[in-house]
FIVEX-296145 format. One line per field, with one value per residue (C-alpha): residue number from 1; x, y, z. Coordinates in steps of 0.02 Angstrom, whole numbers, plus 50000, padded with zeros to 5 digits. Example, Ala and Ser with C-alpha at 12.3 -4.5 7.8 and 13.67 -1.06 7.14 Angstrom:
BEGIN
n	c(1_2)
x	c(50615_50684)
y	c(49775_49947)
z	c(50390_50357)
This chain:
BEGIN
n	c(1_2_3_4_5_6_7_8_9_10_11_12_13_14_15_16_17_18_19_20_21_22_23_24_25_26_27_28_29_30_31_32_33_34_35_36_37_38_39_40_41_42_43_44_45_46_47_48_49_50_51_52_53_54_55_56_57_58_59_60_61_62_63_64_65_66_67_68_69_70_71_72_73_74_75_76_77_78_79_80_81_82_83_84_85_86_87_88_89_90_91_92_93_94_95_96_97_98_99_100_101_102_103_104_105_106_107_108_109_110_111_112_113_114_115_116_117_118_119_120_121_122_123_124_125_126_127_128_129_130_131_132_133_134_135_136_137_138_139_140_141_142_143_144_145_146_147_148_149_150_151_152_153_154_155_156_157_158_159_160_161_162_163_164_165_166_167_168_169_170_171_172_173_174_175_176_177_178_179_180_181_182_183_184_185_186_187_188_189_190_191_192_193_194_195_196_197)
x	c(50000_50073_50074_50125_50220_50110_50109_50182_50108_50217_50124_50262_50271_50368_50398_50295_50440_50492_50386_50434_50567_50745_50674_50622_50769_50887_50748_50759_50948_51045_50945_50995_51130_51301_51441_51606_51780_51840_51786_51606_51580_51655_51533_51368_51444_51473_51313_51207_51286_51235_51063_51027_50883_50853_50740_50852_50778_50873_51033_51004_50957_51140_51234_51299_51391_51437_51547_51615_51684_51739_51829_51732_51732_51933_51973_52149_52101_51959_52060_52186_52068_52134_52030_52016_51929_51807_51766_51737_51632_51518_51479_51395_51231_51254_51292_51200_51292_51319_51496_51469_51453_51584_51711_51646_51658_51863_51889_51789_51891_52063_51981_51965_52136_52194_52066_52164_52305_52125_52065_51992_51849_51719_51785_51719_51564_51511_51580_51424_51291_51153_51160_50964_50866_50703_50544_50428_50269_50216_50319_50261_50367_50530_50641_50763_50896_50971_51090_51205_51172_51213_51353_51430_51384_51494_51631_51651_51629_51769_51890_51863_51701_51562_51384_51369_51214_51145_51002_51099_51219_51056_51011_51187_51153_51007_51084_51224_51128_51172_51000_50846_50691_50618_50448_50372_50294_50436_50494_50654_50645_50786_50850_50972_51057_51173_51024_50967_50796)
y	c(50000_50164_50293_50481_50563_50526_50657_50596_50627_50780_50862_50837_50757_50604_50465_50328_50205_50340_50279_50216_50295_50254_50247_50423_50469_50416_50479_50656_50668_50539_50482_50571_50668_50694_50576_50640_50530_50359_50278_50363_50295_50141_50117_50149_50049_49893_49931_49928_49772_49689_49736_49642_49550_49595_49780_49919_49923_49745_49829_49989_49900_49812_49947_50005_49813_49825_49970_49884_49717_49817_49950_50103_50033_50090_50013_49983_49891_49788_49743_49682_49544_49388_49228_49195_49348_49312_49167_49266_49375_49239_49191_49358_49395_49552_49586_49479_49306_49306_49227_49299_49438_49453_49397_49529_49645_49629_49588_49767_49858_49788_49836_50011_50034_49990_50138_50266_50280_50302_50456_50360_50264_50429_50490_50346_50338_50522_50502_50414_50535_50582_50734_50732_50670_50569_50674_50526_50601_50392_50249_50159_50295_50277_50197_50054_50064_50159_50193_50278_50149_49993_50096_50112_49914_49897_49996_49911_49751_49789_49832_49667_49738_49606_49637_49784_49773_49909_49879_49906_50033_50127_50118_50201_50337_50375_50362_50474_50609_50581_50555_50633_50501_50578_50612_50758_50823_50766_50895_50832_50831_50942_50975_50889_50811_50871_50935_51096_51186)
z	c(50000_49938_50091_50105_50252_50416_50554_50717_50883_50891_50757_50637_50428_50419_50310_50364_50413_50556_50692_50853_50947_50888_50703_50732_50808_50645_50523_50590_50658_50531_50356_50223_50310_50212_50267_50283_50290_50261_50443_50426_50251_50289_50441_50341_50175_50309_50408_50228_50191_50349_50343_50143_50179_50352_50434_50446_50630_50672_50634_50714_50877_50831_50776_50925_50951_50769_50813_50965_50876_50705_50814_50760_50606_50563_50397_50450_50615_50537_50398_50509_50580_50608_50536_50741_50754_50629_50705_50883_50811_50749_50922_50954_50979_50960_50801_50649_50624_50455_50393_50227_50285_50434_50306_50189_50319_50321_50129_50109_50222_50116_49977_50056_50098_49920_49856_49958_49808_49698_49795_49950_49980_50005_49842_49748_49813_49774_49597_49567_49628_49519_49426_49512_49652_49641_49703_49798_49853_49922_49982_49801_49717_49808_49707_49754_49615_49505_49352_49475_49616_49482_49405_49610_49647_49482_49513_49691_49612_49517_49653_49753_49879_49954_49986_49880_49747_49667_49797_49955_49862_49837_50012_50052_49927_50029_50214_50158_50064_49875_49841_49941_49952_50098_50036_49979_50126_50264_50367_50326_50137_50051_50207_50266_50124_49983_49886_49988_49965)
């Protein structure tokens, strides 16, 4: 069922999915912000990953664990984990026990050390923003690809990443403000993300 923005109990225009209190929360402080550095990108690139197949709200509740075991999500440190710390790491129930994943979650973070002598991991990623930004007035109208987000899944493809289909490189597009699909009629439509008023 298509919906529009809903008003909250605090008067205020939302896309529907930010209900509840910690979905509110990153709807209004953290979706759709811009993303700065190689950790920060590195986090929601990892994070996106994770959550293929699963609710964004499972990770969320996780993400604060995630951070723990991939040490703030440093490429240098997680790429320095050992195969015994993979396996540790699939013993907790914090974070979501997927080896694919987990392993993905180091073989990514080589991969982004090698793109530093390639401008850097943040650099490649906003090489592929649109030269536009979709206008969803309903849920039904968001879209879930794109050229840009299938030419980015390619690229990283390319240079040895995991986990990264133009699906879930879409999704990061929209966390880290290269594309705005709050809805028209969100308070926080067009502003918060790269694409102003």
């Amino acid at each position: 069922m298509a919906e529009g923005p809903v008003v909250g109990d605090d008067g205020v225009a939302r896309c529907p999915w930010g209900d509840g209190p910690a979905m509110r929360r990153y709807h209004d402080t953290e979706w759709g912000m811009p993303v700065r550095g190689e950790t920060a990108m590195f986090e929601r690139l990892s994070l996106e990953a994770f959550q293929a197949g699963l609710s964004w709200r499972t990770i969320l509740d996780k993400r604060e664990r995630f951070r723990e075991v991939f040490h703030g999500f440093d490429v240098d440190a997680v790429a320095a984990l050992a195969d015994a710390d993979l396996e540790r790491l699939l013993t907790d129930p914090g974070i979501v026990r997927n080896r694919a994943k987990v392993e993905a979650t180091r073989g990514n973070a080589r991969a982004a050390a090698e793109l530093r002598q390639h401008g850097g991991l943040e650099s490649v990623i906003r090489a592929h923003r649109p030269d536009d930004t979709p206008r969803p007035a309903t849920t039904a109208e968001m879209p879930t690809v794109s050229a840009e987000s299938t030419a980015l899944s390619k690229d990283l493809r390319k240079r040895g990443f995991r986990f990264v289909g133009p699906t879930t490189m879409h999704a990061l597009m929209e966390a880290v403000g290269l594309v705005d699909t709050h809805l028209i009629g969100c308070h926080r439509r067009a502003a918060s993300g790269e694409w102003g008023s």
